[in-house]
N, C-alpha and C positions, 0 to 999 in steps of 0.2 A: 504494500500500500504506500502509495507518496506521498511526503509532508506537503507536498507544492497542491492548489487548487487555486481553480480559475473559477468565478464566479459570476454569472451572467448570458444569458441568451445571445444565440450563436451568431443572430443578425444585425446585433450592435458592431456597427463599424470600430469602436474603441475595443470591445471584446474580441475581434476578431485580431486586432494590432496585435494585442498580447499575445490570444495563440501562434500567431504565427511565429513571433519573437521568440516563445516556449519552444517550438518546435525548431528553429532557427538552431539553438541553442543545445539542442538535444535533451531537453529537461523532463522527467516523466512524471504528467502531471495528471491530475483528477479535474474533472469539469463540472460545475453542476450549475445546470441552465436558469438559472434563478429571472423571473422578470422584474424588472425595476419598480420600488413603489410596494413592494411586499414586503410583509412579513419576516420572510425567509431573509430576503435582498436587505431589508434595514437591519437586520443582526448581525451582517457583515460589514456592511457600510454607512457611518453615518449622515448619508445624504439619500441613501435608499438608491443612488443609482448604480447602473453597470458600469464596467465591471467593479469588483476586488479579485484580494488575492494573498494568499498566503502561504509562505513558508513556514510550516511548524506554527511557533506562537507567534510568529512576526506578522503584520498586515497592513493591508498596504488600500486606498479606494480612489485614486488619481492614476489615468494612465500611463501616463509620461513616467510617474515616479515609477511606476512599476516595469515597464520598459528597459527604463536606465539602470534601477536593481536588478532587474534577470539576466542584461549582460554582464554587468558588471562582478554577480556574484556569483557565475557559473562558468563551466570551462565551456568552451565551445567556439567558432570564429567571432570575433570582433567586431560588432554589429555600430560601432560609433568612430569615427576616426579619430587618429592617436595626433593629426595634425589641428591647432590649436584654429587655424582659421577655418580648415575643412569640418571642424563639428562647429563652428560657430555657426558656417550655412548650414551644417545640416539644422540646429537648435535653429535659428531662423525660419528653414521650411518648417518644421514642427509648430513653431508660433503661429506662423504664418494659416497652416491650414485649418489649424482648433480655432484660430479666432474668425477664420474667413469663409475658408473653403468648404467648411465642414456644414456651417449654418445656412449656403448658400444652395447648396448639390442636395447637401442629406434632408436639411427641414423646408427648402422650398421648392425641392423639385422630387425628391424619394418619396418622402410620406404621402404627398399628394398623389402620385404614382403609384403607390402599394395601397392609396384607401386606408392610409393609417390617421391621417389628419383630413378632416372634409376639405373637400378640391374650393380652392381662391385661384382663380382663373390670373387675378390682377397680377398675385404674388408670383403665380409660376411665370407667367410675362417676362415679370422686373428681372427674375433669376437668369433668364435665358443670358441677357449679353454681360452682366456679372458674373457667369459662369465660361464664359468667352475667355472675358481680361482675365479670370485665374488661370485656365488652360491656354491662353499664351503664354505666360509667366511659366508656366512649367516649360513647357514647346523650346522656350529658346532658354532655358537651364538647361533639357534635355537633349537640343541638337550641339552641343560640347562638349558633355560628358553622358555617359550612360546610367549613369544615376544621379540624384539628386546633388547628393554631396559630393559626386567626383565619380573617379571609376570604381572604387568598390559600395557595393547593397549599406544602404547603412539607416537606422532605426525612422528615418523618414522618408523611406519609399514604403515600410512597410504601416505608418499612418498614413500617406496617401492612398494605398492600392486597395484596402478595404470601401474608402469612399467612391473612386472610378467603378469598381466592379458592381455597386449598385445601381450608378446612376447609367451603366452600361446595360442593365436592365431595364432602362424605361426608354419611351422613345426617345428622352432627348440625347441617346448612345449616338445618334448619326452627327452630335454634335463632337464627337473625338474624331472624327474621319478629316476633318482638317487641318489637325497636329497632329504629322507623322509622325513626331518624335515622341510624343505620349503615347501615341497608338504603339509603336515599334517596344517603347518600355514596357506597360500594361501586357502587351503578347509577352516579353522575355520574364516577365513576372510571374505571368501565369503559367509556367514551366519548373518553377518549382514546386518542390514538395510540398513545403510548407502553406501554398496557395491549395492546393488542391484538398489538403487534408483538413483545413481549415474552413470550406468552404460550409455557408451554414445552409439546412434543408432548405430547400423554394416549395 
């Protein structure tokens, strides 16, 4: 049995970061699908959302924090560069997409899309060419280098690619066929392991 559990439903874009980073890392760990706003979910997490997560007695309910502890407290490749400027952009993109990208794709253009939040016609609108200027911003990060932070995978393509992979579920997917360089990363992404095994039921 593993001291390690991941805590929270499998289609939380943030729940999915961490598995993959878990998996990234080779860490064998227990999951339990908790929905946010529960019972179950508030005696993990003081805010009642997804994810947590725990090693042993330690616990953790921010994803980033949790992120940055799984590489850092387990063997496995190197998920953050050891160059002092190269994780500054990565920590950058990171900011960058929790405060922007995330509220833009996931709460104005997914939920409406999946019937999770009643459809605002106005709001999915506004999102479209806000969802533009962020996926330039990647486009020409990504036609430089093949990942975010440079040439190696590093813990901010794996908060990005959780967010692409939904919003590539709804129609507004034909809006990534414009950035090849997003489209080319998102395909080299979804070749690993850790994407596939991660992937939560539809």
């Amino acid at each position: 049995m593993s001291d390690v559990t991941l805590y929270g439903f499998p289609l939380s874009t943030y729940v999915r970061t961490v598995h993959m980073v878990l998996i990234e890392k080779g860490v064998d760990f227990e999951q339990q699908p908790y929905a946010p706003n529960t019972d179950e979910m508030r005696a993990v997490s003081p805010t009642g959302k997804v994810p947590a997560f725990s090693h042993g007695d330690f616990m953790l309910f921010e994803s980033l924090a949790m992120i940055k502890y799984i590489d850092e407290a387990f063997t496995g490749p190197a998920l953050q560069p050891a160059d002092a400027k190269k994780r500054a952009i990565m920590n950058q993109w990171i900011s960058y997409i929790n405060a922007y990208v995330f509220s833009t794709m996931v709460h104005e253009i997914v939920l409406f899309r999946f019937e999770i939040r009643p459809m605002d016609q106005a709001t999915l609108d506004a999102a479209i060419p806000k969802t533009k200027e962020q996926l330039a911003l990647f486009e020409a990060s990504l036609s430089t280098a093949p990942y975010l932070a440079g040439d190696q995978i590093s813990l901010a393509d794996f908060v990005l690619y959780p967010i692409l992979a939904l919003l590539g579920m709804t129609p507004e997917a034909s809006l990534l066929t414009a950035y090849p360089a997003v489209s080319a990363w998102k395909k080299s992404m979804e070749e690993r392991a850790s994407i596939t095994a991660s992937a939560p039921p539809m």
